[in-house]
TIROMI-822146 format. One record per residue (C-alpha): residue number from 1; x, y, z. Coordinates in nm, 4 decimals. Layout:
[NUM,[X,Y,Z]]
...
//
This chain:
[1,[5.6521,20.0463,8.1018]]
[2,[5.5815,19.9125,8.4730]]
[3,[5.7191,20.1078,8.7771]]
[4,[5.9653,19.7951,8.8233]]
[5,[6.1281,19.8351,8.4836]]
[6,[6.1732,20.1394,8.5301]]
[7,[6.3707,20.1545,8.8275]]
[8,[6.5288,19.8552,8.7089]]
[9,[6.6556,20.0327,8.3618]]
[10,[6.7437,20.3443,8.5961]]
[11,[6.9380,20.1065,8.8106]]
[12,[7.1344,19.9813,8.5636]]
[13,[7.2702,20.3273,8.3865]]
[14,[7.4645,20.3145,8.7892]]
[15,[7.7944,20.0945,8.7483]]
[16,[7.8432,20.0112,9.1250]]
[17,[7.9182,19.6707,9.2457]]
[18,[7.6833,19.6395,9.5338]]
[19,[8.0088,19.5474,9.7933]]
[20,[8.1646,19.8326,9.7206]]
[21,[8.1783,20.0795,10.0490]]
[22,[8.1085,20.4362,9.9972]]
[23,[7.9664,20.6927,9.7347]]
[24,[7.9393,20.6849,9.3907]]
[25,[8.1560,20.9517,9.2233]]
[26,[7.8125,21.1769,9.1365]]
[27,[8.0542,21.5154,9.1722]]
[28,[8.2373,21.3899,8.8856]]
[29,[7.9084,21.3617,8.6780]]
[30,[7.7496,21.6646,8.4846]]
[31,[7.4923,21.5083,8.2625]]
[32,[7.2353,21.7547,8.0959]]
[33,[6.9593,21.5558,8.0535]]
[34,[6.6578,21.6231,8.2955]]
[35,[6.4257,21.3104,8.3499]]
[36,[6.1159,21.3374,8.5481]]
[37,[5.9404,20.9842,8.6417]]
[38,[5.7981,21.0643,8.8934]]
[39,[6.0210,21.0221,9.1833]]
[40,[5.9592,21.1591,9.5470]]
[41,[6.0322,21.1314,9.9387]]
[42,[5.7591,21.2117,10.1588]]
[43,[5.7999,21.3979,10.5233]]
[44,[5.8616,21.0719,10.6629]]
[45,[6.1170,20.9571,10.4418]]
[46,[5.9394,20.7040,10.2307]]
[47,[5.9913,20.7183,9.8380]]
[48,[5.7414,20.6673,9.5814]]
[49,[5.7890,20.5964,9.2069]]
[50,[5.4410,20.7145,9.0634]]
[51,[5.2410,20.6674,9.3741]]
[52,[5.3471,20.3767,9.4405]]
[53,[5.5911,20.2778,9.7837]]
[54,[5.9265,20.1618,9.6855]]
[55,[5.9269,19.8377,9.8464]]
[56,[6.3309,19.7034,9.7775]]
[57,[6.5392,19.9047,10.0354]]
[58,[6.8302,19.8005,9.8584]]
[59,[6.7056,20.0148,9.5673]]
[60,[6.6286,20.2902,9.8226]]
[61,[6.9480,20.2722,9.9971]]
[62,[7.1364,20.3114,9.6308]]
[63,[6.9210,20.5093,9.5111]]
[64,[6.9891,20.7635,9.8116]]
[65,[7.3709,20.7354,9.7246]]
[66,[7.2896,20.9517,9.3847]]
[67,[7.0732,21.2159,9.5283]]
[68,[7.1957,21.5424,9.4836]]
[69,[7.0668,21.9162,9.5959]]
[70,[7.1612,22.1566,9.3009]]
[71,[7.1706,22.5383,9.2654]]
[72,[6.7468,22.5556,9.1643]]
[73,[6.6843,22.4204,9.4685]]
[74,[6.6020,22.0861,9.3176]]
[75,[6.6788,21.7049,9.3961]]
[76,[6.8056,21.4825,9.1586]]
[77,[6.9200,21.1402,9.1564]]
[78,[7.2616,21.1837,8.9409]]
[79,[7.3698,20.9213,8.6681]]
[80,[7.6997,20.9242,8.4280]]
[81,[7.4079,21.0026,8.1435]]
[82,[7.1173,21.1986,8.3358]]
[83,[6.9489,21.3471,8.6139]]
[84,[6.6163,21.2318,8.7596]]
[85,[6.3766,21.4950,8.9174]]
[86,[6.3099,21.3678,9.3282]]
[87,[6.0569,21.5706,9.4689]]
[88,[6.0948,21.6056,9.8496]]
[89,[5.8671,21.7072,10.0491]]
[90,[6.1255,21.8640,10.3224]]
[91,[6.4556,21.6898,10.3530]]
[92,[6.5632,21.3031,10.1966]]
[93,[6.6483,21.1597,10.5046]]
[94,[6.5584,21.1361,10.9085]]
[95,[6.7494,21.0665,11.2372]]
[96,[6.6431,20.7540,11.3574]]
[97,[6.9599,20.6466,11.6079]]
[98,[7.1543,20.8399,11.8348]]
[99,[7.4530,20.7120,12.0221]]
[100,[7.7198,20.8533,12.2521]]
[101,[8.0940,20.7560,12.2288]]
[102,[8.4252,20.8704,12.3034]]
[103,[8.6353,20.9304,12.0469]]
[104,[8.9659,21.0946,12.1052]]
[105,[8.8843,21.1767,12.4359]]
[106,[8.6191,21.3757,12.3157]]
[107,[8.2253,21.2966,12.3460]]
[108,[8.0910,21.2542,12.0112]]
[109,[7.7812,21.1537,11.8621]]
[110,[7.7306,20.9185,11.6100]]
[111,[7.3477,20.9777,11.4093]]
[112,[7.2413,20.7260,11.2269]]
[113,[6.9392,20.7607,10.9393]]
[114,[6.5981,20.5955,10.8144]]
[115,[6.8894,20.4395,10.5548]]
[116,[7.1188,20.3249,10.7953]]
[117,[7.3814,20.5448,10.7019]]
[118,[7.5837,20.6390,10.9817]]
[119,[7.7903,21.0024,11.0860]]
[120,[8.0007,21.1916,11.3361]]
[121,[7.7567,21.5018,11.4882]]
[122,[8.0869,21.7479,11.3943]]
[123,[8.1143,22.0253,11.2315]]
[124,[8.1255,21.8853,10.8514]]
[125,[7.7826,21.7598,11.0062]]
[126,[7.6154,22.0617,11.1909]]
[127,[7.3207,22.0531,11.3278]]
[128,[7.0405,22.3457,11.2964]]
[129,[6.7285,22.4044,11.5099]]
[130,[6.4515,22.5982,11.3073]]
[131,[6.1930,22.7328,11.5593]]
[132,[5.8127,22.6810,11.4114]]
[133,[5.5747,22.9210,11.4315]]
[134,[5.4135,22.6861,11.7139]]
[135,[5.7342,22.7146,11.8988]]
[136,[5.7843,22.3886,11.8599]]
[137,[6.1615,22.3136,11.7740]]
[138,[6.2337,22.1080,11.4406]]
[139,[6.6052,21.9988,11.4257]]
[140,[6.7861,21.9066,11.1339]]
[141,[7.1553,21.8067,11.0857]]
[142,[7.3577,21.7803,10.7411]]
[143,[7.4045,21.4295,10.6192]]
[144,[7.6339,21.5330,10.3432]]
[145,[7.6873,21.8061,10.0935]]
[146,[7.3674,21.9895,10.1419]]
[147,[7.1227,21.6693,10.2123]]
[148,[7.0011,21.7074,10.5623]]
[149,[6.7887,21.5033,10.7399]]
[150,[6.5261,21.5691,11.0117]]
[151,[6.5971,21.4506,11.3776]]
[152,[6.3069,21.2745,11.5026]]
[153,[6.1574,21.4117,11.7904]]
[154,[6.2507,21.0816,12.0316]]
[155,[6.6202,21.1086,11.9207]]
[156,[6.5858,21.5109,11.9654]]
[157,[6.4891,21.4070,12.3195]]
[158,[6.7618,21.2225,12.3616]]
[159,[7.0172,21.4996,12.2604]]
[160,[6.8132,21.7357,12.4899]]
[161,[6.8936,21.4733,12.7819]]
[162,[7.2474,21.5476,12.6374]]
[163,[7.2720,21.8743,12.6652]]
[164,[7.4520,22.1515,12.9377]]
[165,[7.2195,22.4327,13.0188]]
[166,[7.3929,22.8301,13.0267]]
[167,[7.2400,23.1422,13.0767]]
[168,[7.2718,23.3857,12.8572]]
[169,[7.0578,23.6977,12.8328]]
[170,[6.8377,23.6165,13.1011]]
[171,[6.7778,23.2769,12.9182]]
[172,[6.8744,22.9305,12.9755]]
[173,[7.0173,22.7779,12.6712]]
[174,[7.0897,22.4356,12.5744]]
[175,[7.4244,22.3501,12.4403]]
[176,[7.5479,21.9853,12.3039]]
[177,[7.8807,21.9258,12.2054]]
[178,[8.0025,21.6646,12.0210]]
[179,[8.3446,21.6133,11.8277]]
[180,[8.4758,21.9133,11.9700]]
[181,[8.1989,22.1052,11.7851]]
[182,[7.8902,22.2609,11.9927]]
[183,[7.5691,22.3486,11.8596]]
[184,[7.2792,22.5186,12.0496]]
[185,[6.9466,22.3853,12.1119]]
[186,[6.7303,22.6553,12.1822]]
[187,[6.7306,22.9389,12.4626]]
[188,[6.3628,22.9664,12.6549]]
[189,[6.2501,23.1451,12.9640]]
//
């Protein structure tokens, strides 16, 4: 069976009408049935079906509606019938947009990803800065249940520009708040 009819047949097990707005009802679903096709989301967001790029966005962007993190650690693309096996090589989706509003009188930040979905930085959406062993910082934020995606170091930048700087512990530390939630950036020297 080619790559196409696959995704094609796994397509169709989804009963969405493609106008609809928002997410498929995946909490809802339960279905026992493990798949593996080989599925999987590189570092820099791109998904492959058996090697091969996915080249229809539209069947990325639904696709990405029915991925789900379970308890083993594990990503699966939920259907009413089964669960498909994603393998990700860090998180499903990155930061690509940042923009500043006011919302309530409050500075907020709306992140938008590689998918062109598009959230409040709050805290239903926190965002977490994991220190690598270079020092280098590598900020993530959570898209949704527990899908994250990566910031990408020009819209990290950005935040940085963002930020207030406190001391604290003989330390300056970099603070951003947005949505009336504030999240730290890192402390250094």
């Amino acid at each position: 069976m080619s790559t196409s009819s696959v995704l094609l047949q796994l397509a169709s097990k989804i009963s969405l009408n493609p106008h609809e707005k928002g997410l498929p009802p995946i909490h809802e679903w339960q279905p026992e049935q493990v798949v593996d096709i080989d599925l999987s989301i590189d570092h820099q967001g791109q998904w492959f079906h058996q090697g091969q790029p996915f080249i229809r966005t539209e069947l990325v962007r639904l696709f990405s509606t029915l991925l789900r993190l379970e308890e083993d650690a594990h990503y699966y693309l939920i259907t009413p019938v089964e669960k498909v096996l994603v393998k990700v090589a860090e998180v499903p989706f990155l930061i690509v947009a940042a923009q500043q509003t006011i919302q309530k009188g409050q500075p907020t930040l709306i992140l938008e990803t590689n998918l062109s979905d598009s959230f409040q930085l709050n805290a239903d959406h926190p965002l977490r800065v994991v220190t690598q062993a270079s020092g280098e910082p590598r900020p993530y934020v959570r898209v949704r249940d527990q899908l994250e995606a990566r910031i990408l170091p020009q819209v990290f930048y950005q935040l940085v520009d963002l930020a207030e700087t406190r001391q604290e512990n003989q330390k300056t530390c970099l603070y951003l708040t947005s949505a009336s939630a504030e999240f730290q950036l890192g402390c250094f020297d």
